[in-house]
Short mmCIF file of the C-alpha atoms (twelve columns), coordinates in Angstrom:
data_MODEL
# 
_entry.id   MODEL 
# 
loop_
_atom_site.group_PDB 
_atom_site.id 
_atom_site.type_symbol 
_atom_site.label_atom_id 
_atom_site.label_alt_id 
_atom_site.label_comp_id 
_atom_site.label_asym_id 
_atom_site.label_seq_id 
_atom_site.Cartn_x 
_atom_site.Cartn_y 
_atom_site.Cartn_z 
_atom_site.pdbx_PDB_model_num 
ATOM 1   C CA . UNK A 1   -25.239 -25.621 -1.223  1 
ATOM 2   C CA . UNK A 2   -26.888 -28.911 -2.370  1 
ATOM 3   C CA . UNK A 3   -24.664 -31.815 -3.441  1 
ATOM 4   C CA . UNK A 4   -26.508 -33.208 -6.776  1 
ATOM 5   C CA . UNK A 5   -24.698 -36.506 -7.894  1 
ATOM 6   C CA . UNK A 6   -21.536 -35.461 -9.260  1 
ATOM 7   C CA . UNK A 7   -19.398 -37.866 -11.726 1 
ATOM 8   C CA . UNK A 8   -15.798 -38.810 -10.949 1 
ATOM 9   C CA . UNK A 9   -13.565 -35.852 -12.683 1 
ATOM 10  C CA . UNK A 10  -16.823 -33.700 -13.987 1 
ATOM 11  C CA . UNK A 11  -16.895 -30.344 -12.314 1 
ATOM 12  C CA . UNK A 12  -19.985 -28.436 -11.321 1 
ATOM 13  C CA . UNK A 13  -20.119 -25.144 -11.541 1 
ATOM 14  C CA . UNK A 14  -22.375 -22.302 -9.163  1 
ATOM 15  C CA . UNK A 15  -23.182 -18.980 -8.464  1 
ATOM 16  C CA . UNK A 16  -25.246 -17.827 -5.882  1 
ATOM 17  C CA . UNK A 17  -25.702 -15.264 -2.767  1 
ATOM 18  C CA . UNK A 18  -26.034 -16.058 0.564   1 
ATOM 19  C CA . UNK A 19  -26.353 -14.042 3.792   1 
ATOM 20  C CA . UNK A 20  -23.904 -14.061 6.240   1 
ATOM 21  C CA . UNK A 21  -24.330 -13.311 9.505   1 
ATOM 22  C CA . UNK A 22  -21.407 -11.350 11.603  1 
ATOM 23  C CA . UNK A 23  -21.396 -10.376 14.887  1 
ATOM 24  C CA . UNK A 24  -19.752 -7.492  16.740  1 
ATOM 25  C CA . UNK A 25  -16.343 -8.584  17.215  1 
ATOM 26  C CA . UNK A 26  -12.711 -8.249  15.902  1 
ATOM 27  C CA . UNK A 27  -13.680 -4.055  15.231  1 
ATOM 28  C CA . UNK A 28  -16.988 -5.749  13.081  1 
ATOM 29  C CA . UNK A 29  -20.177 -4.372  13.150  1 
ATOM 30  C CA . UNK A 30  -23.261 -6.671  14.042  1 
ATOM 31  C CA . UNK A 31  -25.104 -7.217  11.283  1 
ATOM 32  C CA . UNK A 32  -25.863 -9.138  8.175   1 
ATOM 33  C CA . UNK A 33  -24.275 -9.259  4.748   1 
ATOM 34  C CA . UNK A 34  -24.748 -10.647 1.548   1 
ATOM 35  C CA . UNK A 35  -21.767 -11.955 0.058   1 
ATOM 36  C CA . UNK A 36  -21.633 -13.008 -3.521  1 
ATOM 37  C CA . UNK A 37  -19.729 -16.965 -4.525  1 
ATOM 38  C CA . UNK A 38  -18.607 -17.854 -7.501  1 
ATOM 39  C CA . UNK A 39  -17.007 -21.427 -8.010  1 
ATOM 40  C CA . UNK A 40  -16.570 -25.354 -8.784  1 
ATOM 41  C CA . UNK A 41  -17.245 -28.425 -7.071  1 
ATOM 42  C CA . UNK A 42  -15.424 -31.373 -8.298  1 
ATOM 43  C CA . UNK A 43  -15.638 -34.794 -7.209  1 
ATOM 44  C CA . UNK A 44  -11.706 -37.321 -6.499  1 
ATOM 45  C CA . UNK A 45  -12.990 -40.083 -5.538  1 
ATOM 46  C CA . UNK A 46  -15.367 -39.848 -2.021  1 
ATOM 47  C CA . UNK A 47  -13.704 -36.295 -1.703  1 
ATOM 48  C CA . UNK A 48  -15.479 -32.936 -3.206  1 
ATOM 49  C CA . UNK A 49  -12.810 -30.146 -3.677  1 
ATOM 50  C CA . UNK A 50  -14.359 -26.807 -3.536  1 
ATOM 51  C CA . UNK A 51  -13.020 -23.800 -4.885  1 
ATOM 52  C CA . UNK A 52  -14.653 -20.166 -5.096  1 
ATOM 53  C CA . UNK A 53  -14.196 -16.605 -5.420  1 
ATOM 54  C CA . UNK A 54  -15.847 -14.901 -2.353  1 
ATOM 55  C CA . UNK A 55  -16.657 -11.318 -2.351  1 
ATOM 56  C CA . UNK A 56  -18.985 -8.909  0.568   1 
ATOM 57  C CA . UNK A 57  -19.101 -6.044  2.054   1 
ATOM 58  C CA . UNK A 58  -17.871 -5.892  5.736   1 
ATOM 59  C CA . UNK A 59  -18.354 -2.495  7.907   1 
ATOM 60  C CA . UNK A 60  -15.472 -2.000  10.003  1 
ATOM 61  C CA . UNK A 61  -14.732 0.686   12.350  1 
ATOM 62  C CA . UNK A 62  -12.372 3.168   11.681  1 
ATOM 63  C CA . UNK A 63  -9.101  2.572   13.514  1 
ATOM 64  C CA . UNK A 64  -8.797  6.397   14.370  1 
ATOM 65  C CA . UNK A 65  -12.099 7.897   15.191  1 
ATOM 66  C CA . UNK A 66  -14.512 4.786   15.295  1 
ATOM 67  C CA . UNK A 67  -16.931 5.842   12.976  1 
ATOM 68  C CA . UNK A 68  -18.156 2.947   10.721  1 
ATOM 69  C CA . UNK A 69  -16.500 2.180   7.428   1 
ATOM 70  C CA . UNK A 70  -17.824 -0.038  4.644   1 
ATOM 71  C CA . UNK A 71  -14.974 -1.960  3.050   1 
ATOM 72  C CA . UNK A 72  -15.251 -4.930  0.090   1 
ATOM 73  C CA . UNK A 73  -13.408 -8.675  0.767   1 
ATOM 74  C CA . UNK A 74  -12.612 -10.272 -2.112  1 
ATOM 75  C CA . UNK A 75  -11.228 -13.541 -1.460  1 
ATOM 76  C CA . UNK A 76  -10.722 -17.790 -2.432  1 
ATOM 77  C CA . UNK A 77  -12.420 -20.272 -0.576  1 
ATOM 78  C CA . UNK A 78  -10.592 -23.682 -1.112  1 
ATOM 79  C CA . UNK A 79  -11.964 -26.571 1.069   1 
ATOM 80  C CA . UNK A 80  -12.143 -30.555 0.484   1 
ATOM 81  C CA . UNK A 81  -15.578 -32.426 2.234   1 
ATOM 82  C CA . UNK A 82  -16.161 -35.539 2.207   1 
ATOM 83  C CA . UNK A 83  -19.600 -37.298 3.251   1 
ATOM 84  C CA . UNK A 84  -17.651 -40.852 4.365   1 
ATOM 85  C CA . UNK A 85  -17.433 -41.314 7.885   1 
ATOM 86  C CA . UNK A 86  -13.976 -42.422 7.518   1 
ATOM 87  C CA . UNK A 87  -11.820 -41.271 4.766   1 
ATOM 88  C CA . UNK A 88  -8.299  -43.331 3.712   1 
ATOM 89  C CA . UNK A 89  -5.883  -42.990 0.926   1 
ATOM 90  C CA . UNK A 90  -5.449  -39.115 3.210   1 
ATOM 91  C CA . UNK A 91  -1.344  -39.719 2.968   1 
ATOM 92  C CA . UNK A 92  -0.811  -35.977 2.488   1 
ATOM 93  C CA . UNK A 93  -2.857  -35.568 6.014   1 
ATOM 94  C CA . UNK A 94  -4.661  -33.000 4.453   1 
ATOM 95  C CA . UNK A 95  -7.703  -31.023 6.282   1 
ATOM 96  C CA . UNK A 96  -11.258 -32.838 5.099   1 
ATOM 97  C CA . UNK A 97  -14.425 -31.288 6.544   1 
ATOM 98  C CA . UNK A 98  -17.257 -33.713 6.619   1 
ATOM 99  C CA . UNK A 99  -20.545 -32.936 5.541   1 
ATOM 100 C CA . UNK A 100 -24.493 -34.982 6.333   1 
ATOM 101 C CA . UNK A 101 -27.791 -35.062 4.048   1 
ATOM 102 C CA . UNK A 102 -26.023 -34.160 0.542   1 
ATOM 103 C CA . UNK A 103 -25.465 -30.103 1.501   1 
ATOM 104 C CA . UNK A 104 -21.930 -28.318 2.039   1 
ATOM 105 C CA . UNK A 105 -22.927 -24.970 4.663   1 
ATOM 106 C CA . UNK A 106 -20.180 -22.854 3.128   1 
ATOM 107 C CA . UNK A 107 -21.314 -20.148 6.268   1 
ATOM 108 C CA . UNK A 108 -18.740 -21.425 8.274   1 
ATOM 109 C CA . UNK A 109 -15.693 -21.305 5.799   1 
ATOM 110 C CA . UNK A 110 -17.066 -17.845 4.693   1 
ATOM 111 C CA . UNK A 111 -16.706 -16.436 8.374   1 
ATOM 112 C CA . UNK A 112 -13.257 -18.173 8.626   1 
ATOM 113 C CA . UNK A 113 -12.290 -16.171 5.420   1 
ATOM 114 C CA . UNK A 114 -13.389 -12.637 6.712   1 
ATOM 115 C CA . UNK A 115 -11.556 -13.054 9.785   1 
ATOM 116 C CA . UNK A 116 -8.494  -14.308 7.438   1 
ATOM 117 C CA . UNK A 117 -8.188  -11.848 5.154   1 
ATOM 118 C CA . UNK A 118 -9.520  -8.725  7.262   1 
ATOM 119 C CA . UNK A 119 -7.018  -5.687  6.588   1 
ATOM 120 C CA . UNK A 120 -4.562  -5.017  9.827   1 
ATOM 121 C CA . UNK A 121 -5.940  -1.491  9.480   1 
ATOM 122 C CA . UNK A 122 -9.001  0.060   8.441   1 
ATOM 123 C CA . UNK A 123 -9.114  4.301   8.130   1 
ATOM 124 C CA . UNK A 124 -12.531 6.549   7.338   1 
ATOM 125 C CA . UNK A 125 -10.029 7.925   4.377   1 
ATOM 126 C CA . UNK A 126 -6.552  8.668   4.375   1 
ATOM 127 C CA . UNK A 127 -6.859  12.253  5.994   1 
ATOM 128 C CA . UNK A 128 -8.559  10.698  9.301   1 
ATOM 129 C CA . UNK A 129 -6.915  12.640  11.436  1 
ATOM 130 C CA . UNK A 130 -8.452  10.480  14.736  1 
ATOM 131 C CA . UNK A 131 -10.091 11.366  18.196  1 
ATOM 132 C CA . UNK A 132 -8.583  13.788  21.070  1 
ATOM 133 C CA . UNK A 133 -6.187  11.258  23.390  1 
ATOM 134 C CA . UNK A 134 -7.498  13.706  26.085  1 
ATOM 135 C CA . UNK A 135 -10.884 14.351  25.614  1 
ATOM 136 C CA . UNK A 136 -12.530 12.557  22.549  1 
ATOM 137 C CA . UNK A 137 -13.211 14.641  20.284  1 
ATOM 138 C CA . UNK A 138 -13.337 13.839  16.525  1 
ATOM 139 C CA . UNK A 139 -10.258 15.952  15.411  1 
ATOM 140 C CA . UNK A 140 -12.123 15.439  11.726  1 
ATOM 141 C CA . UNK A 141 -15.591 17.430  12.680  1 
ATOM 142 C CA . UNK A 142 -14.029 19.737  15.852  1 
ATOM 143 C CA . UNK A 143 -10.661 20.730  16.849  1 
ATOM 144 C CA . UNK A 144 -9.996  20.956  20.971  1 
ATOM 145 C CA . UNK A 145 -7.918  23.037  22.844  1 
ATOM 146 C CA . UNK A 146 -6.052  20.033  24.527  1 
ATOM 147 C CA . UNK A 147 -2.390  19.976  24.981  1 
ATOM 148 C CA . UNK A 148 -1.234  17.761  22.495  1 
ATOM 149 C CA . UNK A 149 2.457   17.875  22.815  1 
ATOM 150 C CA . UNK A 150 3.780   14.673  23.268  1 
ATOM 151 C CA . UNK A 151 6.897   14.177  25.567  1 
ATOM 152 C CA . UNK A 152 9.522   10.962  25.455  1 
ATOM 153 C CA . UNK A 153 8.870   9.164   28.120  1 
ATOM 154 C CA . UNK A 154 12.692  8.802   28.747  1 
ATOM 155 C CA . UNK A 155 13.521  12.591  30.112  1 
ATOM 156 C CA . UNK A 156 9.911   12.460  32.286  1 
ATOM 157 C CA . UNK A 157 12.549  12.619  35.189  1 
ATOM 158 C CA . UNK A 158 14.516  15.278  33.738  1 
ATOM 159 C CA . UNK A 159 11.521  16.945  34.098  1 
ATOM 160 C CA . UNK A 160 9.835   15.855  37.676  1 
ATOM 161 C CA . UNK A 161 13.421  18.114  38.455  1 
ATOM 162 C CA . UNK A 162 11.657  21.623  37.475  1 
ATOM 163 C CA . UNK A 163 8.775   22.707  38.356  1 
ATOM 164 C CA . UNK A 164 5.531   23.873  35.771  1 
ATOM 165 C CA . UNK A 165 6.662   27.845  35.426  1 
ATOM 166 C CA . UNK A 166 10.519  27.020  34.602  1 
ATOM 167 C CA . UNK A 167 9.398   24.128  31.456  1 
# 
């Protein structure tokens, strides 16, 4: 974003699209997205305060059988710059990023956003029913003949004391 000359207390207001580059990491997909911000710059003094509604399109994978899954981030971007090499009157010892050549890269703060506000979990749909622990297979497209049955680890001593045929 380019930094025209901004009066004290006038706010500037932008809209644009700008492609964002992820790579495969935290369950993300490598890849690029375009991701849509909306928002003001305002000027206090030698300080521009930044504030915008970010939203994209991140693929995920799903948490139960890995196949990819699109899901939409919608979220506020809220960062102070500052183009002074050093800033005073900072008594609240607030966070102010510093920016060269009159142009704020919001790439950066976009990136720091995703990996903010990325859900804990992400599911195909609500009916994923996952992969095999045994063998793999998507439970969703093939069913397996795998034994399942899941045994409290707690009496696994109980049962080391019979053998296969008496359990």
């Amino acid at each position: 974003m380019i930094i025209k000359p901004l009066a004290e207390g006038k706010l500037l207001e932008f809209s644009f699209k700008d492609t964002i580059k992820l790579n495969n990491s935290y369950n993300l997909h490598d890849y690029d997205t375009q991701a849509e911000i909306n928002g003001t710059l305002s000027k206090n003094g030698k300080i521009y305060v930044c504030e915008a509604e970010v939203v994209l399109e991140v693929i995920f994978n799903c948490d139960k059988c890995l196949k990819p899954t699109t899901k939409t981030l919608n979220f506020t971007l809220n960062e102070k710059f500052s183009n002074a090499e050093f800033i005073t009157n900072n008594e609240d010892e607030e966070e102010i990023n510093l920016f060269h050549d009159s142009q704020i890269d919001l790439t950066d703060y976009i990136k720091a956003g995703i990996f903010a506000n990325m859900p804990m979990q992400v599911f195909c749909s609500e009916s994923c029913k996952g992969l095999c622990p045994i063998c793999g297979t998507d439970l969703n497209v093939d069913s397996c003949k795998c034994d399942n049955v899941v045994l409290n680890p707690k009496f696994e001593v109980l049962r080391s004391l019979f053998t296969d045929e008496e359990v």
